[in-house]
C-alpha positions in Angstrom: 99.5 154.2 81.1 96.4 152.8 83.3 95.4 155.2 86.1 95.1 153.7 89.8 91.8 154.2 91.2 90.0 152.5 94.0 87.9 149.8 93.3 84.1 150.5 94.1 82.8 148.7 97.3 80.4 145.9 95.8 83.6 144.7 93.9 86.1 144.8 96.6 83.4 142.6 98.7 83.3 140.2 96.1 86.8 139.6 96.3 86.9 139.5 99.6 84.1 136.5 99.4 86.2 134.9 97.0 89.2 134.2 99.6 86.5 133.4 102.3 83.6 131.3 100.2 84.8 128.5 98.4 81.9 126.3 98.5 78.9 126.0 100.0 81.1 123.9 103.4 82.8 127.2 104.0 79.6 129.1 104.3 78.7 126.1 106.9 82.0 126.5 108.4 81.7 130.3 109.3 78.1 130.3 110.3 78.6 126.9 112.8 81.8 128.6 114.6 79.8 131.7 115.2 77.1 129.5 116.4 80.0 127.8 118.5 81.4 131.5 119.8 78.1 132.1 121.1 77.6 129.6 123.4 75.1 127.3 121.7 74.4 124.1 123.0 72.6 122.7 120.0 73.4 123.5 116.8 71.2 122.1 113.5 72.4 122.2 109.6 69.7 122.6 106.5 71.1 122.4 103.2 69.2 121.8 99.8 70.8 120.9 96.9 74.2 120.4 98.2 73.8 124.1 99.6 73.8 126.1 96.5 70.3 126.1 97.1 69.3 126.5 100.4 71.5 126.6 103.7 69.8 127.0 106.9 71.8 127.5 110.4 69.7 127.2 113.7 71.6 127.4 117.1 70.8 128.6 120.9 73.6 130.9 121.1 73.2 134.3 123.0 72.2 136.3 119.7 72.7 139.3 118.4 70.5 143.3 119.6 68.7 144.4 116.8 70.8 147.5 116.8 74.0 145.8 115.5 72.5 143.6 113.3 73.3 146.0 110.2 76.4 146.2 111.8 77.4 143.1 111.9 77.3 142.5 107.9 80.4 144.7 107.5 83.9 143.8 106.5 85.8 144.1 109.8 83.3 143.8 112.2 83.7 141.6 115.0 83.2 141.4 118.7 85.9 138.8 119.4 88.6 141.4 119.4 89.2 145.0 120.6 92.8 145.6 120.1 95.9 144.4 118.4 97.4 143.1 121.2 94.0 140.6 120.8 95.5 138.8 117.8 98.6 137.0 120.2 96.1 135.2 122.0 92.9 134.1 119.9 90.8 131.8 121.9 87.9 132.3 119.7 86.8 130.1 116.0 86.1 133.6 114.3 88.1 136.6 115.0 88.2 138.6 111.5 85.1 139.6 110.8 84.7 138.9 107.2 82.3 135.9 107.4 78.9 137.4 107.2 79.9 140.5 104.7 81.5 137.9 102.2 78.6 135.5 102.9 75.7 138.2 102.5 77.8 139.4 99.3 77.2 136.4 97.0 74.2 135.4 97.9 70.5 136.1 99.4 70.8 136.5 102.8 68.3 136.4 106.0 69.0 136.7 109.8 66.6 135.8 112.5 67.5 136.6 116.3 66.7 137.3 119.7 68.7 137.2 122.9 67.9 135.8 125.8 65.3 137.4 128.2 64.5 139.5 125.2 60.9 139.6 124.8 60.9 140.1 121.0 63.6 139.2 118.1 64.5 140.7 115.0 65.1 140.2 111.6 67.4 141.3 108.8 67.6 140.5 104.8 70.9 141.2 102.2 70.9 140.7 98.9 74.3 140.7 96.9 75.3 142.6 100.2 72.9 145.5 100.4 70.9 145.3 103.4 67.2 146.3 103.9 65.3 147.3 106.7 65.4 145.6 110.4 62.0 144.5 111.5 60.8 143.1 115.0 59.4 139.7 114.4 58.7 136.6 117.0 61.9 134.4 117.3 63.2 131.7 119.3 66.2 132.5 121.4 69.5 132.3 119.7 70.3 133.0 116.2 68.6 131.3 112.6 71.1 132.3 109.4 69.4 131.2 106.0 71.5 131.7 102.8 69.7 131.4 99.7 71.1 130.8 95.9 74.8 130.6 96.6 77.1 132.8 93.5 73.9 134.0 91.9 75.8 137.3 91.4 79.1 136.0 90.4 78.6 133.5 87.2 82.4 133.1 87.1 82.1 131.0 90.5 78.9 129.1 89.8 80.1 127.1 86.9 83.3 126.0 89.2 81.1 124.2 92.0 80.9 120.5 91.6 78.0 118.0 91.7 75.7 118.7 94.4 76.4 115.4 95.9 80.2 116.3 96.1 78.6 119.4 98.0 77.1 117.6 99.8 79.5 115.1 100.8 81.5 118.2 101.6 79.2 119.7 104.3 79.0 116.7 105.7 82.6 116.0 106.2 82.8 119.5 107.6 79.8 118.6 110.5 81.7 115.4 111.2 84.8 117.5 112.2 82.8 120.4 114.0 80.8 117.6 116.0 84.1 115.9 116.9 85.4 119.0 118.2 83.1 120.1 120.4 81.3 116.8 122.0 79.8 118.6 124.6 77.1 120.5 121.9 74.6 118.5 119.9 75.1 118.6 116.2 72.3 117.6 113.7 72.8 117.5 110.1 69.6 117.3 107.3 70.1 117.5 103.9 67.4 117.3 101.9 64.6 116.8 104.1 66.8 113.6 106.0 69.2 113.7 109.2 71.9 112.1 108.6 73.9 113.5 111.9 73.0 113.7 115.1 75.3 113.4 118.3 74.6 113.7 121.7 76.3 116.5 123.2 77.2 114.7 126.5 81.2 115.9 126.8 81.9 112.8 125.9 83.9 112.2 122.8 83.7 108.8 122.1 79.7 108.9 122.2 80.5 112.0 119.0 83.0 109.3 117.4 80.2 106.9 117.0 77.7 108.9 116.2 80.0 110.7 113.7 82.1 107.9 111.9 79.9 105.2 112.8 80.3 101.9 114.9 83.0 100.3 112.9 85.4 103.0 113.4 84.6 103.5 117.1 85.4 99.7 117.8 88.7 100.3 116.3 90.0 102.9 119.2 92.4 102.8 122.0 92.5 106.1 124.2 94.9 107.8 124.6 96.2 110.6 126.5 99.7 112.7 127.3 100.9 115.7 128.9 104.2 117.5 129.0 105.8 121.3 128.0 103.0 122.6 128.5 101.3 120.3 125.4 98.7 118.2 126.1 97.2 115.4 123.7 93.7 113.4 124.3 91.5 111.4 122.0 91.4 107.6 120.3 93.7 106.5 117.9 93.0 103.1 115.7 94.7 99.9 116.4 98.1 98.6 114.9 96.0 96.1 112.9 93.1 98.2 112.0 95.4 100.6 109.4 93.7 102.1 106.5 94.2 102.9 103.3 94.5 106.3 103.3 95.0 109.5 105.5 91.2 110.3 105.8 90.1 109.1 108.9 93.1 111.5 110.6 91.4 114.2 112.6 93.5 116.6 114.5 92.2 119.5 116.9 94.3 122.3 118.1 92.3 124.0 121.1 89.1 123.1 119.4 90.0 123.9 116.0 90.0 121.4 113.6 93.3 121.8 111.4 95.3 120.1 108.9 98.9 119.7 109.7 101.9 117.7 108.3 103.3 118.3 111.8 100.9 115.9 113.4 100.9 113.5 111.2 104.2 112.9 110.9 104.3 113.0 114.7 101.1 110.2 114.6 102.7 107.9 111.8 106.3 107.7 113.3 104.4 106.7 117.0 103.2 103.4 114.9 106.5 103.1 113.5 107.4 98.9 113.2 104.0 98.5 114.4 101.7 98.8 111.1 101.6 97.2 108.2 103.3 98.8 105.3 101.3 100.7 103.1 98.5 101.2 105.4 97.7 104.3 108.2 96.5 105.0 111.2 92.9 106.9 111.8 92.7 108.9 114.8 90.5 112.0 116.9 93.4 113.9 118.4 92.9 117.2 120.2 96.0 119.1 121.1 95.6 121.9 123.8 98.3 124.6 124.5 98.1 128.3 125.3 97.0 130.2 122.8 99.8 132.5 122.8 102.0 129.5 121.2 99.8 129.0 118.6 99.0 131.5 115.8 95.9 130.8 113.8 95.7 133.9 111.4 98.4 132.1 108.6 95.2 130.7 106.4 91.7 132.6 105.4 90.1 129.7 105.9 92.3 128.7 109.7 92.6 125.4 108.8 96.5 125.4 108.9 98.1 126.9 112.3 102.0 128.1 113.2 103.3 126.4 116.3 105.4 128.6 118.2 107.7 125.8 119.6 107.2 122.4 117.2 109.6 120.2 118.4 107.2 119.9 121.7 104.2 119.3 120.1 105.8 116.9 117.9 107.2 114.9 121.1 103.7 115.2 122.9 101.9 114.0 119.9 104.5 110.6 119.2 105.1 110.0 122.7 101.4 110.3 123.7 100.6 107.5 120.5 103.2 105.0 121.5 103.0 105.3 124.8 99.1 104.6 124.4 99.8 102.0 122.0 102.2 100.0 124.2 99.8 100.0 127.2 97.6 97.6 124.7 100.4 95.7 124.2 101.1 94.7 128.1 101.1 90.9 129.0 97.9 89.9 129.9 97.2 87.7 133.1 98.5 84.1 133.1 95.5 81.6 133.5 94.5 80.2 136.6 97.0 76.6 137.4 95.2 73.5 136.8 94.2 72.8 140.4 92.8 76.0 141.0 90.3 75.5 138.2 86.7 74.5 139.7 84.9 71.5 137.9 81.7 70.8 139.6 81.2 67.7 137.2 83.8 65.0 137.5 82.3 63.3 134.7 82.6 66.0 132.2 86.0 67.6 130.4 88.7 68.4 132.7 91.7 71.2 132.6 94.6 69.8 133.1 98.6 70.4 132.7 100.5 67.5 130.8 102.5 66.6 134.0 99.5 66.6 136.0 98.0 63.9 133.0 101.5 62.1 133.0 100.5 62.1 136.9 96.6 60.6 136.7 96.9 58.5 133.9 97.0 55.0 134.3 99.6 52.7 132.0 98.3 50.0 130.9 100.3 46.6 130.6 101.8 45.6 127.8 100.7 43.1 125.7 102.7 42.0 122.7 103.4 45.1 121.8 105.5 48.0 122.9 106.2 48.8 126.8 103.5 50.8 128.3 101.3 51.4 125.3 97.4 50.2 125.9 95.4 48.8 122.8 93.9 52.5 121.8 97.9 53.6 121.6 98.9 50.1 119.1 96.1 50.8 117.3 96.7 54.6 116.5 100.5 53.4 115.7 99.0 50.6 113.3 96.9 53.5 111.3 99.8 55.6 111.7 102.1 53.0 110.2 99.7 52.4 107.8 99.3 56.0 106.1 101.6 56.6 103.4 105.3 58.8 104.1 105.1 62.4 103.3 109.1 62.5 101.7 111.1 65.1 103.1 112.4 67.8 101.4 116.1 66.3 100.0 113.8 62.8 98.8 113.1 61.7 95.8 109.9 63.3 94.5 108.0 66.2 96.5 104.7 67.3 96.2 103.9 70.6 98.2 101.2 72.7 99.8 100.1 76.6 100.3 97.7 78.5 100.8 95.1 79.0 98.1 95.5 82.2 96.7 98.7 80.6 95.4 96.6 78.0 92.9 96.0 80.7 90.4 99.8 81.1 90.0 100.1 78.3 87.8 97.7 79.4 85.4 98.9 83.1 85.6 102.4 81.9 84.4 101.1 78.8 82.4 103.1 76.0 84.3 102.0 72.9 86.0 99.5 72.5 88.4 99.5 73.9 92.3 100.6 70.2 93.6 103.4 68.7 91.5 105.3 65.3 91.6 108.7 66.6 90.2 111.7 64.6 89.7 115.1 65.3 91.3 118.0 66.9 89.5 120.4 66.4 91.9 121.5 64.3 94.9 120.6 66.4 98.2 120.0 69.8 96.5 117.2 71.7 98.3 114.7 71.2 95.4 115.8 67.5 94.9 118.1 64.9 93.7 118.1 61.6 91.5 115.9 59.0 91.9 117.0 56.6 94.1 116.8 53.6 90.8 115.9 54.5 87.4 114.8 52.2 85.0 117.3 50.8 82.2 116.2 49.7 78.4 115.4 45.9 78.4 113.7 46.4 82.3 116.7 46.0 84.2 117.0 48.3 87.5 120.2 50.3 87.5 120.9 51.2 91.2 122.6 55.2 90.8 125.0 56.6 92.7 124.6 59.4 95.0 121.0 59.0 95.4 119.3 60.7 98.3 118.7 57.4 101.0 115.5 57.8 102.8 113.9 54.8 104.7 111.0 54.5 101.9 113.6 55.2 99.1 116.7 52.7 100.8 113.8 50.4 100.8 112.6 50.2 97.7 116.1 50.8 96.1 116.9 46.8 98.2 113.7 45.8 96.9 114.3 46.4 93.2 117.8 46.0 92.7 119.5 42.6 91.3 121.2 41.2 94.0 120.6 43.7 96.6 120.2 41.0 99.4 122.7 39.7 99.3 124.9 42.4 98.9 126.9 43.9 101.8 127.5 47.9 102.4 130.2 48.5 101.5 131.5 45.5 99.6 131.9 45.8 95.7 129.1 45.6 92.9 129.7 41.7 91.8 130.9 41.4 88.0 128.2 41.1 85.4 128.2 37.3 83.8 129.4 36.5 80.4 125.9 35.1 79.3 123.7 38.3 80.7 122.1 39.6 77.7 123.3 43.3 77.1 121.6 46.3 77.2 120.1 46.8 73.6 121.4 50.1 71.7 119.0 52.5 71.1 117.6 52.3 67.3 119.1 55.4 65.6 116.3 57.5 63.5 115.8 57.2 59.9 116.7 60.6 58.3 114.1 60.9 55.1 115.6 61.8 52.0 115.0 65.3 50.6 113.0 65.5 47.6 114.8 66.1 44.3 112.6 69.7 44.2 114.3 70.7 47.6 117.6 69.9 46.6 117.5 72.2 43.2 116.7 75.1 45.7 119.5 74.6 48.7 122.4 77.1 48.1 125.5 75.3 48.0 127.9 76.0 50.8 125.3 77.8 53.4 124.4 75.8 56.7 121.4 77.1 58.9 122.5 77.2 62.4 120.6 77.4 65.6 121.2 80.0 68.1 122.5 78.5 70.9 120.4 78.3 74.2 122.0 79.6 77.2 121.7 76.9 79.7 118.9 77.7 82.5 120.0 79.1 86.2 120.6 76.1 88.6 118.3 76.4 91.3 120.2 75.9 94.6 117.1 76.3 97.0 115.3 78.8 98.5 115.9 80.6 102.2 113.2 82.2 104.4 110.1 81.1 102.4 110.9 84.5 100.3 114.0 84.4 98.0 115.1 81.9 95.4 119.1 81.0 95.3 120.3 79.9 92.0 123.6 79.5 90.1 124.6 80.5 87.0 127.0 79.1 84.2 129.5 82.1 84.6 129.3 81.5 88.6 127.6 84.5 89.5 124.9 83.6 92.7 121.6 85.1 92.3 118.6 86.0 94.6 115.0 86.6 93.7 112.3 87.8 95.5 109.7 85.3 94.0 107.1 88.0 95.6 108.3 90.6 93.3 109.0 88.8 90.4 105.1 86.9 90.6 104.2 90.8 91.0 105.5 92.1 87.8 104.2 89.0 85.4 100.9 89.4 86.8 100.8 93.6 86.7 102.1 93.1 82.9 99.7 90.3 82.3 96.5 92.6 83.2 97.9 96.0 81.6 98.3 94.0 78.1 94.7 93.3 78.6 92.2 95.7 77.2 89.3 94.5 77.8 88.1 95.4 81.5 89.5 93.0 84.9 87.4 89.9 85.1 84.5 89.9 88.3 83.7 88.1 90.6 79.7 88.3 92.2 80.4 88.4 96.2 78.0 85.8 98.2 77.2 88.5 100.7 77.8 92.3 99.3 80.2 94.2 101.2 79.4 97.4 102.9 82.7 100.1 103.0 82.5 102.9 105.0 85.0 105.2 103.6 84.3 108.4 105.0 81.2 110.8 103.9 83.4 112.6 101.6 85.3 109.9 99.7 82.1 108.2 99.5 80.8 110.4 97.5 83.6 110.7 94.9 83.2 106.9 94.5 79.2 107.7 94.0 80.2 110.3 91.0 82.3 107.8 89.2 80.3 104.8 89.7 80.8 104.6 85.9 84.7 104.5 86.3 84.4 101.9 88.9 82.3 99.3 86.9 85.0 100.3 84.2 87.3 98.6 86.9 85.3 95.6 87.7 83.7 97.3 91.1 79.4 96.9 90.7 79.1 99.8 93.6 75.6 101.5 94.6 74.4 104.1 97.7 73.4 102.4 100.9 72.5 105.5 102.7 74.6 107.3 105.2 78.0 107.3 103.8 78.0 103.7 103.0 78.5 102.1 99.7 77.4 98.5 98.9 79.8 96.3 96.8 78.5 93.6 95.2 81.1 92.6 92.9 84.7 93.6 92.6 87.3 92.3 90.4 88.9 88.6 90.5 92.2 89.3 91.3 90.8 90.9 94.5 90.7 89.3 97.7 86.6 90.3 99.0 88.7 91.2 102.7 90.8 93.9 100.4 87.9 95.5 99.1 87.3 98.6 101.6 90.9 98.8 101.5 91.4 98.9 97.4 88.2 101.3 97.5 89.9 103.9 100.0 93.2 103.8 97.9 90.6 104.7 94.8 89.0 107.2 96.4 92.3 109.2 97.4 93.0 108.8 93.6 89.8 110.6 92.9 90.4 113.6 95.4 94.3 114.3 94.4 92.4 114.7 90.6 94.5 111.9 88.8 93.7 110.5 85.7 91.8 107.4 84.2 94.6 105.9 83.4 96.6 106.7 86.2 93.9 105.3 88.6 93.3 102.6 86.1 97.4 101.3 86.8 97.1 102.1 90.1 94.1 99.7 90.9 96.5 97.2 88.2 99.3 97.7 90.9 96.9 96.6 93.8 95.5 93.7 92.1 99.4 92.2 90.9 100.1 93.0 94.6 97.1 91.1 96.1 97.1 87.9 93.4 100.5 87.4 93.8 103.0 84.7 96.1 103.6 86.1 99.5 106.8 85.7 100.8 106.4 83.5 103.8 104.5 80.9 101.5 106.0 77.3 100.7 106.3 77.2 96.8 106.4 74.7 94.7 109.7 73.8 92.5 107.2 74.0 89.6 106.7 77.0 90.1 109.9 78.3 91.7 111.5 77.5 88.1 108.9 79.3 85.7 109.6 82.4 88.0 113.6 81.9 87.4 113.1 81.5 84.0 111.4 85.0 83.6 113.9 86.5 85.4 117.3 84.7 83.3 115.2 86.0 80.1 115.3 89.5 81.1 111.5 90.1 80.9 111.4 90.2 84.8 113.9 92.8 86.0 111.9 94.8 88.7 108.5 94.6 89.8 105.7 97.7 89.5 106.8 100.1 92.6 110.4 100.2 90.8 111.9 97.6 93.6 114.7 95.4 92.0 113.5 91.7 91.6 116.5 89.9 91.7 120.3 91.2 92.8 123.7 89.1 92.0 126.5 87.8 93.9 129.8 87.7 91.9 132.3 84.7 92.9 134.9 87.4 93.9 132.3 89.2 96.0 131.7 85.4 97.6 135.7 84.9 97.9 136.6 88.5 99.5 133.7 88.0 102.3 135.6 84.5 103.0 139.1 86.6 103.1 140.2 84.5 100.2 140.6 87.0 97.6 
């Protein structure tokens, strides 16, 4: 049996390090809060080499006597609390005292200080946690941390950190929050040798929003602010039509520290509820403040998750702060000035007017020859009006339709006839059409048919064409055809060939090959609300389809039996995406991945990335949008091929009809036809694509059954 001993010092430091270093952003995170704790006012960032190599922390804080500077690189040192009592009300970023021994255990460590009025500073080095001699040196007031070769003592941690530009992207995700929640200190951020961070420090947090997530993001914002049990809420939150893609541009502060919380989100997302798009979410820069003895911050190592004491309240601060904020930019604007009231120094020139005062001014002319009241500018706009060809309605005889243009790819998707179709009705006012109002008998004779939809072009024509028609009443019977009108000629029948003598010696006497029968296709009754497609089947069962869905799943099965990569398209004018700092750079690592998926991506600088082609089922206005959805694929660690059907699902989605759009009947009945064959049944998310009405179901609603 093993014998308990204590573990020596060194080793119990280094696992202590482990639950407080994870990467070179929580060595950042400890050092700026203490920097924050002391009162700086200006805090700057130096990292090298994503911070594994070099990380340098410069602020104007109160710094530390040279007589507790050994002192302050043990575990459990701290002057942020004094007694137990302490740890129900933390006011403070760092209250445990484990930063600096963990920091100074797994790496090479140097402190340089001096406190204010001091007349000299001091200076400390660690290595591996073993500290050497303190020495009086020159400083500047406040404090300089520099922490050299991150994990050089502990191998099994070094070959766990990532790219250094995932490091990087890290730290500077980390500055973004710390900046945002403190506005009133100036952050600066340099890695290698280039600021890429700098904020004011004025108090004022929309001047650190700009600086920190850019000018895009800030123009997005609507202010808001809420009070009540004791919970208040302040900060920006994006508009209803400015959602994103993901949750990362959500920031949320709890008295100044930033946090993760599924509280708050679920508290911002149901304040947008009916109000955002589907699929998308709202970015925002909350800070929640409420006494620190309802709020307990030592559940985490690294305090980035808190325990509300009372969560229902903060929940109700948060969602009632959002909407209410959110309706105030929804208030009726001002009703413009009346048409008299409007100033028009030039009489000559375009006036503003009302259509009763204009029914007032204007001047009718007499008639002349024409109709009562109308001038010669008004017969003349009739004549070209009279004069431009009838656009049928939708129950005439042929119909030829618009939409918008993404829908011209659909005929080619599903391999039916062209966007704008002449099609022939089936069916005498059905919504997709009826019979022509003549048709055309052998030997040229017009056949007048019955039922046939009577517009005023197609009445015309069908008294125009027909034998007789003139001088044939409504109403009055069809007059007998004379004995000497030549009769309609019967069709010649087809001449069977004969069957060589060869083939007959090898038929099997008694066997007949028979043909499976076709089941007859769906009627189409019409379509309600732009969006579903009504038809009828044989065995009277009603069915609906969503044409959005069912366009969906041919196109998401179309590009997933492709294996050769999505098809591009070269943009006219690159776009620039601004995803954040840290999902721009897992987009930079797997720039291979993305020109796998028809995305040619490169660096612009700054947490930018430049796209200059993407793929062709993708809309160019999608593209930060299909980008952001990429990038959370990256950070939850999925797979190729998971992010590969993903970005597929996106693509289907964007290509596809949009309920709301004006199909055509062309295209209405290649979509049925999937469906009836059973190679449509529910489109990529797992929605149904069409659902069925029985006749009984139809009979019961009508109290007849």
């Amino acid at each position: 049996m093993p014998h308990i001993q204590q573990l020596e010092s060194y080793v119990a430091d280094l696992i202590a390090a482990g639950e407080v270093v994870e990467r070179p952003a929580s060595v950042v995170k400890e050092l700026v809060e203490n920097a924050i704790d002391a009162g700086a006012t200006a805090v700057v960032v130096e990292i090298q080499r994503g911070g594994m190599g070099l990380i340098r922390v410069t602020d104007n804080g109160c710094g530390i006597a040279p007589g507790e500077l050994p002192t302050a690189f043990l575990r459990h040192a701290t002057s942020k609390l004094r007694t137990a009592a302490d740890l129900g009300k933390i006011g403070t970023l760092g209250f445990r005292g484990e930063a600096l021994a963990a920091i100074s255990a797994v790496s090479r460590t140097d402190i340089l200080t001096r406190q204010h009025q001091a007349q000299i500073g001091a200076s400390l080095h660690l290595e591996g946690g073993v500290a050497g001699e303190v020495e009086s040196v020159g400083a500047p007031e406040g404090t300089t941390m520099l922490v050299r070769d991150l994990f050089y003592n502990t191998p099994a941690r070094l070959k766990f950190m990532r790219k250094d530009s995932a490091e990087t992207a890290a730290v500077a995700g980390l500055m973004q929050h710390l900046a945002l929640s403190h506005p009133d200190i100036s952050f600066k951020f340099i890695k290698d040798g280039t600021e890429t961070l700098h904020t004011p420090g004025d108090g004022k947090l929309d001047s650190a929003i700009y600086a920190a997530l850019g000018r895009d993001f800030a123009r997005s914002l609507v202010a808001v602010e809420g009070r009540g049990d004791g919970v208040s809420v302040s900060g920006f939150v994006t508009k209803p039509l400015m959602g994103r893609g993901s949750r990362s541009m959500q920031t949320f502060f709890v008295n100044g520290r930033y946090i993760k919380s599924q509280l708050l989100t679920a508290a911002l997302e149901e304040g947008y509820r009916n109000q955002i798009m589907k699929g998308k979410f709202p970015g925002c820069v909350l800070s929640v403040t409420l006494p620190v003895t309802a709020v307990d911050v030592n559940v985490h190592p690294a305090k980035t998750q808190v325990k509300f004491a009372r969560e229902r309240e903060v929940f109700d601060a948060v969602y009632h702060t959002v909407m209410d904020g959110l309706d105030a930019q929804g208030a009726p604007v001002p009703a413009p000035k009346a048409a008299e009231q409007v100033v028009n120094p030039r009489q000559d020139f375009f006036q503003s007017m009302d259509a009763k005062t204009f029914r007032e001014t204007a001047s009718p002319a007499k008639p002349q020859g024409g109709r009562p009241g109308w001038n010669t500018e008004q017969r003349s706009a009739s004549r070209v009006a009279d004069s431009l060809p009838v656009r049928p309605a939708y129950g005439s005889g042929t119909q030829s339709i618009s939409r918008p243009k993404a829908a011209a790819g659909l005929s080619s998707a599903l391999g039916s006839a062209p966007a704008s179709v002449t099609a022939p009705r089936e069916r005498s006012g059905g919504a997709l059409g009826g019979a022509p109002a003549s048709v055309m008998a052998p030997g040229n004779r017009t056949v007048k048919t019955s039922g046939a939809a009577s517009g005023p072009d197609t009445a015309a024509q069908g008294r125009s064409t027909a034998p007789g028609a003139s001088g044939t009443l409504p109403g009055s019977a069809a007059p007998a055809r004379k004995a000497d009108t030549p009769a309609v000629p019967e069709r010649p029948r087809p001449v069977v060939p004969a069957i060589p003598a060869e083939r007959q010696a090898l038929e099997i006497p008694g066997q007949t090959a028979l043909e499976p029968q076709r089941e007859e296709p769906w009627r189409i009754a019409g379509e309600v609300l732009h969006t579903y497609i009504v038809c009828e089947s044989g065995d009277g069962v009603v069915w609906l389809i969503d044409k959005h869905a069912a366009h969906e799943r041919i196109n998401f099965d179309r590009l997933m039996a492709s294996q050769e990569p999505p098809m591009r398209q070269t943009l006219l004018v690159p776009v620039a995406v601004e995803p954040g700092r840290e999902e721009a750079a897992l987009l930079l690592e797997n720039l291979p991945q993305l020109e796998h998926l028809g995305f040619a991506c490169e660096d612009f600088g700054d947490g930018t990335i430049l796209v200059r082609e993407v793929p062709a089922d993708i809309d160019p206005a999608d593209t930060a949008a299909t980008l952001e959805e990429l990038a959370e694929d990256l950070r939850t660690g999925r797979s190729t091929d998971e992010r590969r059907e993903n970005l597929l699902h996106t693509m289907a989605c964007k290509a596809a009809i949009k309920g709301g759009w004006t199909s055509d009947p062309a295209e209405l009945r290649v979509l049925v036809d999937k469906v009836q064959s059973g190679e449509v049944r529910f489109c990529p998310h797992g929605r149904p694509v069409a659902v069925k009405l029985t006749k009984y179901e139809l009979e019961k609603m009508f109290k007849r059954a």
